[in-house]
C-alpha positions, 0 to 999 in steps of 0.5 A: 142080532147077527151083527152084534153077535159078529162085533162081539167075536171081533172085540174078543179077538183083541182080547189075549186067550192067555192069562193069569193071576199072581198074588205075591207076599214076602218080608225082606231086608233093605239097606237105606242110605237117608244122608240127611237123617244120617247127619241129624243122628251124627250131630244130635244124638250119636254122641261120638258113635259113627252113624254109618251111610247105610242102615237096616230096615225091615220091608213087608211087601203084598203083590197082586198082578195081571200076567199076559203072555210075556208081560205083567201088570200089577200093583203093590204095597210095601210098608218099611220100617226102622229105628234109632235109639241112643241112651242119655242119662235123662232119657232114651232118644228113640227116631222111629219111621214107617213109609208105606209105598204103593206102586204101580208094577209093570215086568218082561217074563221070562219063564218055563216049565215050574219057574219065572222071572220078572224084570221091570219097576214102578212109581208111586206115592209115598207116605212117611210117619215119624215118631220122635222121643226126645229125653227127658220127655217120654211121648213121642211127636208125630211128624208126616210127609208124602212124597214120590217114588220109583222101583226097579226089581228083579224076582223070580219064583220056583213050583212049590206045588200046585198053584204055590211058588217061592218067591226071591226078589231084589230091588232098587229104590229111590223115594224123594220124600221131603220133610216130615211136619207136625201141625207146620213144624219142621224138624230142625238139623242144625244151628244153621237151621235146615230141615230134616228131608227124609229122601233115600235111596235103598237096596234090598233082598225079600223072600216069600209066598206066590200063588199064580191062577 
C-alpha cells in the first residue's frame, strides 16, 4: 500500500499544479480570396461586372482549451459561409457556400493581471457544401468536398467581470479543399472544361465572449 501511495505522489509531480479552462464564442468577418471561383463567376455569371480578388464572408467560431502555465491547447469549430447572386432576366444565378473547419489550436500565453493573449494556429479537416441555382431552374444542386486546412492567430482577452472576457482576434487561413461533386459530378469552369477547385486563402477579424475557469 505504501509503495503505491508513494507511485501516486510521484506521477502527480509530473502533473502541472496550474490550469484553466477557456471556452471562447465569437462572429467575425473574412476576406477570402478563392481564384478559381472568382473566374467561374467572371466568366460565367458577372455579366461584365468585376468579380473583385477578394470577397466577404461571414465566420462564427466555438473555442474550448486547456490552459498550462504559458501554453494552451484546444480544439475549435468554425463554420464560413458567403453568396453570390447575379440577376438574369430568365432567373436569378445564386452560388451559396458553407466550410465547416474543425482544428486542432495549440497557442504561447502572454498574460497578466485581467488580460491575455495568445499566438499560435492549427490544422485540420475541411468540409465544404455548395448550393448552386442555375436560371431558369429554381432548386439548387448540392455539390460537396473535404479538404485540409491550417490557421495562424493571434487573440487577446480583456476581464468583463468575474470569469467573463472580451474576446478579439485575427487569423490566417489556407484551405486546400479541391472540387466540390454532386453524386461524380463536377463543376465545369470553361470550354476548356476545367473543374471548379474551391481552394482559398483568407484573413479575418472576430469578436466575441470568453469564459476562463
Amino acid at each position: 500500500m505504501k509503495n503505491k501511495i508513494l507511485t501516486l505522489l510521484f506521477i502527480l509531480s509530473f502533473i502541472p499544479v496550474y490550469a484553466q479552462y477557456d471556452f471562447r464564442g465569437s462572429m467575425g468577418i473574412n476576406m477570402v480570396n478563392t481564384p478559381f471561383l472568382r473566374d467561374y463567376l467572371q466568366e460565367n455569371y458577372a455579366q461584365g461586372e468585376e468579380v473583385n480578388s477578394f470577397s466577404s464572408a461571414v465566420e462564427f467560431g466555438l473555442e474550448a482549451g486547456y490552459e498550462m502555465e504559458k501554453y494552451q491547447i484546444g480544439i475549435e469549430y468554425a463554420f464560413e459561409m458567403s453568396s453570390f447572386n447575379y440577376a438574369f432576366i430568365t432567373g436569378k444565378y445564386n452560388f451559396d457556400y458553407g466550410v465547416t473547419s474543425p482544428s486542432i489550436m495549440g497557442y504561447y500565453l502572454i498574460k497578466g493581471e485581467g488580460y491575455k493573449f495568445k499566438f499560435g494556429g492549427g490544422v485540420g479537416p475541411r468540409l465544404l457544401s455548395v448550393d448552386e441555382t442555375k436560371p431558369p431552374l429554381s432548386q439548387a444542386v448540392n455539390y460537396k468536398t473535404t479538404g485540409f486546412g491550417v490557421v495562424l492567430r493571434a487573440d487577446g482577452t480583456t476581464a468583463l467581470g468575474g470569469n467573463f472576457y472580451a474576446y478579439i482576434g485575427f487569423d490566417l487561413r489556407y484551405n486546400l479543399i479541391g472540387k466540390p461533386e454532386n453524386n461524380g459530378q463536377t463543376i465545369i469552369m470553361n470550354a476548356a472544361k476545367e473543374e471548379l477547385k474551391m481552394n482559398s486563402l483568407s484573413a479575418g477579424i472576430k469578436l466575441g465572449i470568453a469564459a476562463i475557469f
